[in-house]
C-alpha positions as CSV (number, residue, x, y, z in Angstrom):
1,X,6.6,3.3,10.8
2,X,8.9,3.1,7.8
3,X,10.7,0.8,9.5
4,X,8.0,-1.1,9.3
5,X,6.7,-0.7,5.7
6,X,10.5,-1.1,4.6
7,X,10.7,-4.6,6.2
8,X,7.1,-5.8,4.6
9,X,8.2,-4.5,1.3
10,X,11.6,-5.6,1.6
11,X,9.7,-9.0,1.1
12,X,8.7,-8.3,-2.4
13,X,10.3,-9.1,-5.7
14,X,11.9,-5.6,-7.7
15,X,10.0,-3.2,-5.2
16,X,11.7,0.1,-5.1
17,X,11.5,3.3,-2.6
18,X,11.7,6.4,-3.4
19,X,10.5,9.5,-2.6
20,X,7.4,10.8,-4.0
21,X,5.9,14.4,-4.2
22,X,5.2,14.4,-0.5
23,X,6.0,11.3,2.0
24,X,7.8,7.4,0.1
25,X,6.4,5.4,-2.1
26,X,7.3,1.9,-3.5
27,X,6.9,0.8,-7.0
28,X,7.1,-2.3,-8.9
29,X,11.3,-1.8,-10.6
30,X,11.7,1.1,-12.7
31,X,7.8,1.0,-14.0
32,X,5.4,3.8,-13.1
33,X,3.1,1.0,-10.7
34,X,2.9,2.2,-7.6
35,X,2.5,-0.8,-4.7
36,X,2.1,2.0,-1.8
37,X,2.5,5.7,-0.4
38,X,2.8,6.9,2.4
39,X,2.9,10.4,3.8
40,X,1.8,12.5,6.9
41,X,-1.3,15.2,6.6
42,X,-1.9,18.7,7.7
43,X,-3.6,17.0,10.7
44,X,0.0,15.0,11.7
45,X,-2.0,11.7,11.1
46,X,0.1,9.5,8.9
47,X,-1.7,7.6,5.9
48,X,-0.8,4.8,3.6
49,X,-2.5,4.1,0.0
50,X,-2.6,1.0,-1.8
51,X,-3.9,-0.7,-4.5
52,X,-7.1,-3.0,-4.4
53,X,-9.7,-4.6,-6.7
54,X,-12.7,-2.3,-7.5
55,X,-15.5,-4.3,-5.6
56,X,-12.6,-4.2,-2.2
57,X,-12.2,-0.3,-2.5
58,X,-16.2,0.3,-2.0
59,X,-16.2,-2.2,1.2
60,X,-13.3,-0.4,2.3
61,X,-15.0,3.0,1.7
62,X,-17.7,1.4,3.5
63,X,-15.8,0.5,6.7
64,X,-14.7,4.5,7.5
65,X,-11.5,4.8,9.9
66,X,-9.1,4.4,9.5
67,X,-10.1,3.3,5.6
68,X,-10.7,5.8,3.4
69,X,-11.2,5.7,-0.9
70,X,-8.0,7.4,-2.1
71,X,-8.7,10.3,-4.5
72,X,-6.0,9.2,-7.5
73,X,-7.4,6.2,-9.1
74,X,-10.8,4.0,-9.2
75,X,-8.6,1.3,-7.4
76,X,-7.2,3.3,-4.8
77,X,-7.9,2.8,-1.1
78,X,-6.6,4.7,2.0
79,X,-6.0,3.9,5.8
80,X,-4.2,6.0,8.6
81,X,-1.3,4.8,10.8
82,X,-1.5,5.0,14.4
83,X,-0.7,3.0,17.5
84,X,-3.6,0.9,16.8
85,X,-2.3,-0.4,13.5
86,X,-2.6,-3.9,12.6
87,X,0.6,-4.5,10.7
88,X,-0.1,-8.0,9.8
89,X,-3.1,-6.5,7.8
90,X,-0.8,-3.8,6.6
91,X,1.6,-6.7,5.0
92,X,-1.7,-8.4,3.0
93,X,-3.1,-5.0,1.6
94,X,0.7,-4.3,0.8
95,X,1.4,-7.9,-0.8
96,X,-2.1,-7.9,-2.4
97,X,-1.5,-3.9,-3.9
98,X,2.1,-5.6,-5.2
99,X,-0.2,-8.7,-7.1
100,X,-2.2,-6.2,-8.8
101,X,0.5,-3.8,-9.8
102,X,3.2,-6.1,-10.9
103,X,4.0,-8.7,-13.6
104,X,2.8,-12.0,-13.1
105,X,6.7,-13.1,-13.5
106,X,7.3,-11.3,-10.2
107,X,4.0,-12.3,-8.3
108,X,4.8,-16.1,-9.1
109,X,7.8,-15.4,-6.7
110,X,5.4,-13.6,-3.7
111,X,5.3,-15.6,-0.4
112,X,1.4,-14.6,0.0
113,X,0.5,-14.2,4.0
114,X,-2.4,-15.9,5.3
């Protein structure tokens, strides 16, 4: 699974690992915008949060599992990794959290999928 979210944000301009309080997360440079976080729960599911514009996080609060509204911002969405992930959808929320969260310098250089 990090293999994974290290290849799709390998893709994007000045984004930085680290790790967090619990689990990664990847930030735009040395700023304090996180792009996404991901870290495993008491129930050994593994969940990823992202960024999203406000009206996206209530349709995605709206859809239930494996989306959930994450609890540290108004623009913060949720969804759990499993086997039935769909990591091309993984890569947009990913890019798209990036757009919002970095400069536009950097999003002028994003290869946006779809």
């Amino acid at each position: 699974m990090l293999a994974r979210l290290r290849e799709i944000t390998a893709t994007l301009p000045e984004c930085v690992e680290e790790d967090a309080w619990v689990g990664v997360r990847w930030r735009v440079g040395t700023s304090t915008a996180t792009v996404a976080h991901v870290f495993g729960g008491e129930d050994q599911l593994f969940r990823i949060t992202f960024r999203a514009e406000p009206d996206e996080v209530i349709a995605f609060a709206h859809l239930g599992e494996p989306y959930f509204r994450g609890e540290w911002g108004v623009n913060v969405v949720g969804m759990l990794l499993d086997d039935d992930t769909d990591w091309t959808e993984v890569r947009e929320l990913i890019t798209d959290s990036f757009c919002l969260q970095a400069p536009q310098r950097l999003v002028d250089l994003v290869d946006r999928p779809g």
